[in-house]
C-alpha positions in Angstrom: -75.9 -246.5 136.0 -75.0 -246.2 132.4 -71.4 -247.7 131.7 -69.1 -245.0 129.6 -69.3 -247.4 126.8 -73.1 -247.0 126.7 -72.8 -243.2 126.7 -70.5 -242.9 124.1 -72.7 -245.6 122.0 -75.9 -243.0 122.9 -73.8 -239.8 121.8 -72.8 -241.3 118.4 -76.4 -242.3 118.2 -78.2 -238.8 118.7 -75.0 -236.8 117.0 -75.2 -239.3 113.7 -79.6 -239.3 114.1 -79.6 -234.9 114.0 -76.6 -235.4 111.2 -78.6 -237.8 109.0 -82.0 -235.7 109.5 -80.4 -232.7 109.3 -78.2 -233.6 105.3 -80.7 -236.6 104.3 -79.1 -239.8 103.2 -77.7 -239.9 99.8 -79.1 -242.7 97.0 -82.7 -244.0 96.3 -84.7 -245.3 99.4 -84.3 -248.8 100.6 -88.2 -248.8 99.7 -90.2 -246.8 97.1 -92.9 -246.0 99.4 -93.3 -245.5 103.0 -97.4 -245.8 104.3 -97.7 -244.8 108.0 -100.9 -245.5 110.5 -101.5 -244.5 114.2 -102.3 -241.5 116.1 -100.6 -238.4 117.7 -97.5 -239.7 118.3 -97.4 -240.3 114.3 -99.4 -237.4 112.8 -98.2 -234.9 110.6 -101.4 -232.7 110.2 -104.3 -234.3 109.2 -106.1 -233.3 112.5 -104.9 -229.9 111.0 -108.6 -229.1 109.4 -111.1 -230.8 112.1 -113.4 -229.7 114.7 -111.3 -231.2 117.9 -108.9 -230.6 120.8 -106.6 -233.0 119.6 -104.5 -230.9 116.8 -101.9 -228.4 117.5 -100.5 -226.7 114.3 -99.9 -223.6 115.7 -96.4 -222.6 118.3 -94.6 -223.6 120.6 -95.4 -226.9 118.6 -93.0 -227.3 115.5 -91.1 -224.5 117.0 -87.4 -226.8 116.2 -88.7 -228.4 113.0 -87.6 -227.0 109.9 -91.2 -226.0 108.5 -92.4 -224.7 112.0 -95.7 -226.1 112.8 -97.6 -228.5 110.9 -99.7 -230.3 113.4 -97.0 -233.0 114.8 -97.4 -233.5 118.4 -93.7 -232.7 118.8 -91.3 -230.0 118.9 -89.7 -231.3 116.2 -89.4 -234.8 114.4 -91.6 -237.9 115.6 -90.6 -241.2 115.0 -91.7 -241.8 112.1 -89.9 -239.1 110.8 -86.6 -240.2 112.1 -87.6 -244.1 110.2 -88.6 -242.0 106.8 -85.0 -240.6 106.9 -83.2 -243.5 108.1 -84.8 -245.7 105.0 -83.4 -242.8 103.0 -86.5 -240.4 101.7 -84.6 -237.1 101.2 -88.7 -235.6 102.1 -91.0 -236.1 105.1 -94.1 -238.5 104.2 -97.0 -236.3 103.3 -100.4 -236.4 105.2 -103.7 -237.5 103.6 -105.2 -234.2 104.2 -102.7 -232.5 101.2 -101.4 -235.7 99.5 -102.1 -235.4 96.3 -100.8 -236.7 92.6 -97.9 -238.8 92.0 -96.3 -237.9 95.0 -98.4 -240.9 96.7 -96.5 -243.2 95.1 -93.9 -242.9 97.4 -96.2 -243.2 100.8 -99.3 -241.0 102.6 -99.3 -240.4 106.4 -102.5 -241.5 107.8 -102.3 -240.9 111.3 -104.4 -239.0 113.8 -104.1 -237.3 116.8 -107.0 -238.7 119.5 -107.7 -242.3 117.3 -107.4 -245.4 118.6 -108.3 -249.0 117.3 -112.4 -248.4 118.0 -114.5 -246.2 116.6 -115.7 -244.3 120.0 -111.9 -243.7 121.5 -110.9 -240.0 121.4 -114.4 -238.8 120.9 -114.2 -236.9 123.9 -111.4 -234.8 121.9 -114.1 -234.1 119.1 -113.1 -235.5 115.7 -110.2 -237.9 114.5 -109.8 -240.4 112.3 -110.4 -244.0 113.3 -108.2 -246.9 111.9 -111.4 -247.8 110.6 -111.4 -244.6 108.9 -107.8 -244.6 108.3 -108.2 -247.8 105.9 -111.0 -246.3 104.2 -108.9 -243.2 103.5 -105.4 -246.0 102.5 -108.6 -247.8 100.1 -109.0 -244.3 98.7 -105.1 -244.1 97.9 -104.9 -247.5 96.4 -107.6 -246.6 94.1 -105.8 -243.6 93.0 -102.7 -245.4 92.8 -104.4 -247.8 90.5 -104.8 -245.1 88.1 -102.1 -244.0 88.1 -100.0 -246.9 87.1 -102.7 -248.4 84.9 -103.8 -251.6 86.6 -104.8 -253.2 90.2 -101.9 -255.8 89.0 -99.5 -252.9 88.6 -100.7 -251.3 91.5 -100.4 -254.6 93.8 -96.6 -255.0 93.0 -95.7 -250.9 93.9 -97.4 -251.9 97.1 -95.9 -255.2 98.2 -92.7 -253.3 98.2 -93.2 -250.3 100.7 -93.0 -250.0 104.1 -96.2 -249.6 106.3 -95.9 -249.0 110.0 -99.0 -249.2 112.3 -98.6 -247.3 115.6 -102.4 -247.0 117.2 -104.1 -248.3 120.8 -103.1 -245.7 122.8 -106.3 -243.7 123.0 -108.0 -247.0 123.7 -106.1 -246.7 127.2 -105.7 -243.0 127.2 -108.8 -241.5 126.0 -111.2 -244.3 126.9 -110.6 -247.5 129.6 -109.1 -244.8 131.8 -111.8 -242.4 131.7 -114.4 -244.1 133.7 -116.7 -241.0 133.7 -116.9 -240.7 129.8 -116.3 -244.5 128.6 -118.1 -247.8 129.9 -115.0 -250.2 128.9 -113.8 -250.3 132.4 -116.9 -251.7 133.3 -117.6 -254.5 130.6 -113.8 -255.5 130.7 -110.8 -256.6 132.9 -107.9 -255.7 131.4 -107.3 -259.1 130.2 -110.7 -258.8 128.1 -110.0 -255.4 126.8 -106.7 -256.3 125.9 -108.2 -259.6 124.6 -111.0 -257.1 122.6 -108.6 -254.8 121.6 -106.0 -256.8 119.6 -109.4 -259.1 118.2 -110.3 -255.8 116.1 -106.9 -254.9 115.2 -106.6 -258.3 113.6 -109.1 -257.4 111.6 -107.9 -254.0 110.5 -104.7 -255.8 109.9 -105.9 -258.2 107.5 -108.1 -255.8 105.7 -104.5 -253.9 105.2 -102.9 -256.8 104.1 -105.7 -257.6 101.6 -105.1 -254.0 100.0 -101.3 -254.8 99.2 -99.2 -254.6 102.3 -96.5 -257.1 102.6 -94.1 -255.7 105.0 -95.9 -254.5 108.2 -94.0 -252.8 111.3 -96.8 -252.6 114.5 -96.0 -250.5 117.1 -96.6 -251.6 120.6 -97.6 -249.0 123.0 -95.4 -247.2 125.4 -95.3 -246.6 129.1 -98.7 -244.6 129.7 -98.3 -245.2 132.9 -95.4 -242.6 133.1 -96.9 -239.6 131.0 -97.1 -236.5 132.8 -100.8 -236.2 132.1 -101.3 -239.7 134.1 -98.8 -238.7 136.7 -101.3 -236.1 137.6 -104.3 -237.9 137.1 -103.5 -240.9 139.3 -100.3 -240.6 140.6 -97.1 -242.4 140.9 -97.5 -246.4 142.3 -95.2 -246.5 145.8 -92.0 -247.4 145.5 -92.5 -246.3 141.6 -91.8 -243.4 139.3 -94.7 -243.9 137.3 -99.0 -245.7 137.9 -97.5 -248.9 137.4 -101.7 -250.3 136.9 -101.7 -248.6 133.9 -98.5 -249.8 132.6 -99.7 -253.4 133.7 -102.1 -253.1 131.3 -100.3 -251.6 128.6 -98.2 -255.0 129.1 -101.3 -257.4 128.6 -101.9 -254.9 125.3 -98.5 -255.5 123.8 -98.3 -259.5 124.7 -101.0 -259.9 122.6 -99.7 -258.2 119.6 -96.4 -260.2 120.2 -98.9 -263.4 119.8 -101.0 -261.7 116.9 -97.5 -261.0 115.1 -96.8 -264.7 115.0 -100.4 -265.8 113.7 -100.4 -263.2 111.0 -96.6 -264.2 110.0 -97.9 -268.5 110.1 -101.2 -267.4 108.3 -99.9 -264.8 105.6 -96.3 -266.5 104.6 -95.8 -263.7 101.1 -96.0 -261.1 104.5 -93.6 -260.2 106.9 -94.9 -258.5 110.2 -92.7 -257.3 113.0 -93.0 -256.1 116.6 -91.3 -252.7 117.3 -91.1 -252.4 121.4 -91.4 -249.0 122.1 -92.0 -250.1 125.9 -88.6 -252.0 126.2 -87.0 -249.0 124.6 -89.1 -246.8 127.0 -87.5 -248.6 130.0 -83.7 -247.6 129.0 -82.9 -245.2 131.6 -83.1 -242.1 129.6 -81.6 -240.2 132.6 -78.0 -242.1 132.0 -78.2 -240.5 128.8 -78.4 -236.5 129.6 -82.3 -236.6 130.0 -82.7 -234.7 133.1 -86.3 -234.7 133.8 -89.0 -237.7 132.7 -92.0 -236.4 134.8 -92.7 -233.2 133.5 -93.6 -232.4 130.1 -91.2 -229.0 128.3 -94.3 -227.0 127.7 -97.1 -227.1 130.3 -95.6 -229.6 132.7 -98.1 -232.1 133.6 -100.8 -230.0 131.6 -101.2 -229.0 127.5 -99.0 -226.8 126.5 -101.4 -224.4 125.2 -101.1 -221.9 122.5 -98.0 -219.3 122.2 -97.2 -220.5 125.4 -93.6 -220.6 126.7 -91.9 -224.1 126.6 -88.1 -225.2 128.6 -84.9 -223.8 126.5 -82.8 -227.6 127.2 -85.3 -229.2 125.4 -83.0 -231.9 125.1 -82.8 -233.0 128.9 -86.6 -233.2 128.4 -88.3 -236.9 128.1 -91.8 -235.1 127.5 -92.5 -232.4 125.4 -95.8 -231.8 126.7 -98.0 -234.0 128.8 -98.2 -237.1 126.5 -95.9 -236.8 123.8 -92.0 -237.1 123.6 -89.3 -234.8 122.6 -87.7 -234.9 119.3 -84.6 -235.9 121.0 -86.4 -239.1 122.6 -87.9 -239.6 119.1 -84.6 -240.2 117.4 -83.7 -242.9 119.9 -86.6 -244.6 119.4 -86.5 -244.4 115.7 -82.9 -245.3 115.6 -83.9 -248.2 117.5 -86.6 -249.0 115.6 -85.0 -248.8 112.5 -81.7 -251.2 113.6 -82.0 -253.3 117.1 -79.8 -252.6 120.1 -80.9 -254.7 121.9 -82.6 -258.4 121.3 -85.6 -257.4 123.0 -85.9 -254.0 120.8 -87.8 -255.8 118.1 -89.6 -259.2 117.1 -88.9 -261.4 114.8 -86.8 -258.2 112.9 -86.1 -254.8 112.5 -86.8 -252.2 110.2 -83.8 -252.1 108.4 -84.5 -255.8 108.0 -87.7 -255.9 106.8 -86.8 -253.1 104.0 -84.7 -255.2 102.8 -86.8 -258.2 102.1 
């Protein structure tokens, strides 16, 4: 049980998160440009345009964010969002698919619904963009970027300065070692190897970031899959447990090695800084202490999609979910609070974001 101290801390949270996101923050950003990778839980419409199941720029989604929908898995805000304001851009990061001119000087969203870290994860979704493909499209941007301030050299020190946060690896679980009947990983690896396998590749898409001009890298680790309402229906709760607790097992394995991938890239590439965000520790608070009255069930479609001009919940925030897999604005602000400035020890590793804006 949450002590009142806690609650009020929570309450000042949310009401100074909706007031800051809301008004903006006042003053340049703590970094000229924000560059953001991952997948649904980060997208802002680039899925908008493709052949696939995984976009959803159309209502209920978007229905509580100010431009309505734009094809963010969310009613409103996703955490990246609630970081872009917190570091003080007074406009949301635009994605790849419209970002054009000078405005990506000051960061591109990348992200796409269904991706994961290997090529073949999502394809049962139809079309999304890979990492692999997400770098390609981040290569294309640093070559614009070139041009427009005149020089790779000129280009090199704009980018050393921004922000890039990587938040991918859940379709690698979700849409792939889980589906048994439409993926062979489950087969050719335990989930030691696969999260062996997994973080071996995303090494390598790291460094091939890293050697087009990022400097200051936040990595998401994944959340509790285990405890979506999609999986819920799919396998089950564990006994004794609110959510499959196998799956969340393996989510762990996934997220010790980026912990230990974290610490190589920060001994190997010392003019870097990369930091751990733990979205699962944060997952773990007890959102139910907090005015979060149900965690099982998604706002729109319960433990299915919310489909198309459907219906969602009016007390959207006492919702965890707002549909099967993704969270509700209102759990995106405390994990973008948290992300942004620690609450806890465990929230991030070595720093924070606020932190690592500021090297």
């Amino acid at each position: 049980m949450a002590s009142t101290h806690q609650k009020i801390w929570w309450s000042t949270v949310l009401l100074f998160g909706l007031s800051n996101l809301q008004h903006g923050t006042l003053g340049d950003p703590q970094v000229p440009c924000y560059f953001i990778l991952g997948d649904s839980l980060s997208d802002s419409g680039n899925n908008n345009a493709l052949s696939t199941l995984a976009k959803v720029n159309y209502l209920p989604y978007g229905i509580d964010f100010p431009q309505g929908p734009t094809g963010r898995f969310c009613n409103g805000r996703t955490v990246v969002d609630v970081i872009a304001d917190l570091l003080g851009f007074n406009s949301f990061v635009p994605p790849f698919a419209t970002a054009e001119g000078e405005v990506i000087l000051k960061g591109v969203n990348y992200a796409s619904g269904g991706s994961g870290i290997r090529d073949e994860s999502g394809q049962n979704l139809g079309d999304r963009i890979s990492m692999n493909e997400q770098l390609e499209n981040y290569q294309t941007t640093v070559s614009q970027i070139n041009g427009i301030l005149g020089s790779d050299t000129a280009a090199a020190t704009h980018l050393n300065k921004c922000l890039f946060t990587v938040g991918i690896g859940s379709n690698d679980y979700i849409n792939n070692y889980l589906m048994p009947d439409l993926y062979p990983t489950s087969r050719l690896y335990t989930p030691d190897q696969y999260a062996e396998a997994l973080i071996e590749q995303y090494s390598q898409q790291l460094k091939t970031l890293y050697g087009y001009g990022a400097r200051k890298l936040a990595l998401f680790g994944l959340g509790l899959i285990g405890c979506a309402p999609a999986e819920l229906a799919s396998f089950g709760p564990s006994p004794g447990s609110n959510c499959v607790d196998t799956i969340n097992d393996a989510v762990r394995l996934f997220n010790t090695g980026l912990v230990s991938l974290i610490d190589d890239l920060n001994k190997n590439f010392t003019d870097a800084k990369f930091t751990y965000i733990n979205f699962y520790e944060i997952g773990s608070t007890n959102l139910t202490a907090f005015g979060f009255k149900v965690t099982n069930m998604g706002c729109c479609g319960g433990q299915n999609a919310c489909l198309r001009s459907s219906t969602p919940c009016q007390n959207r925030s006492e919702y965890a979910f707002w549909d099967q897999f993704h969270s509700t604005e209102a759990v995106n602000l405390i994990f973008g609070q948290r992300a942004y400035k620690s609450q806890t020890p465990s929230d991030a590793y070595p720093i924070d974001i606020s932190t690592l804006a500021q090297l």
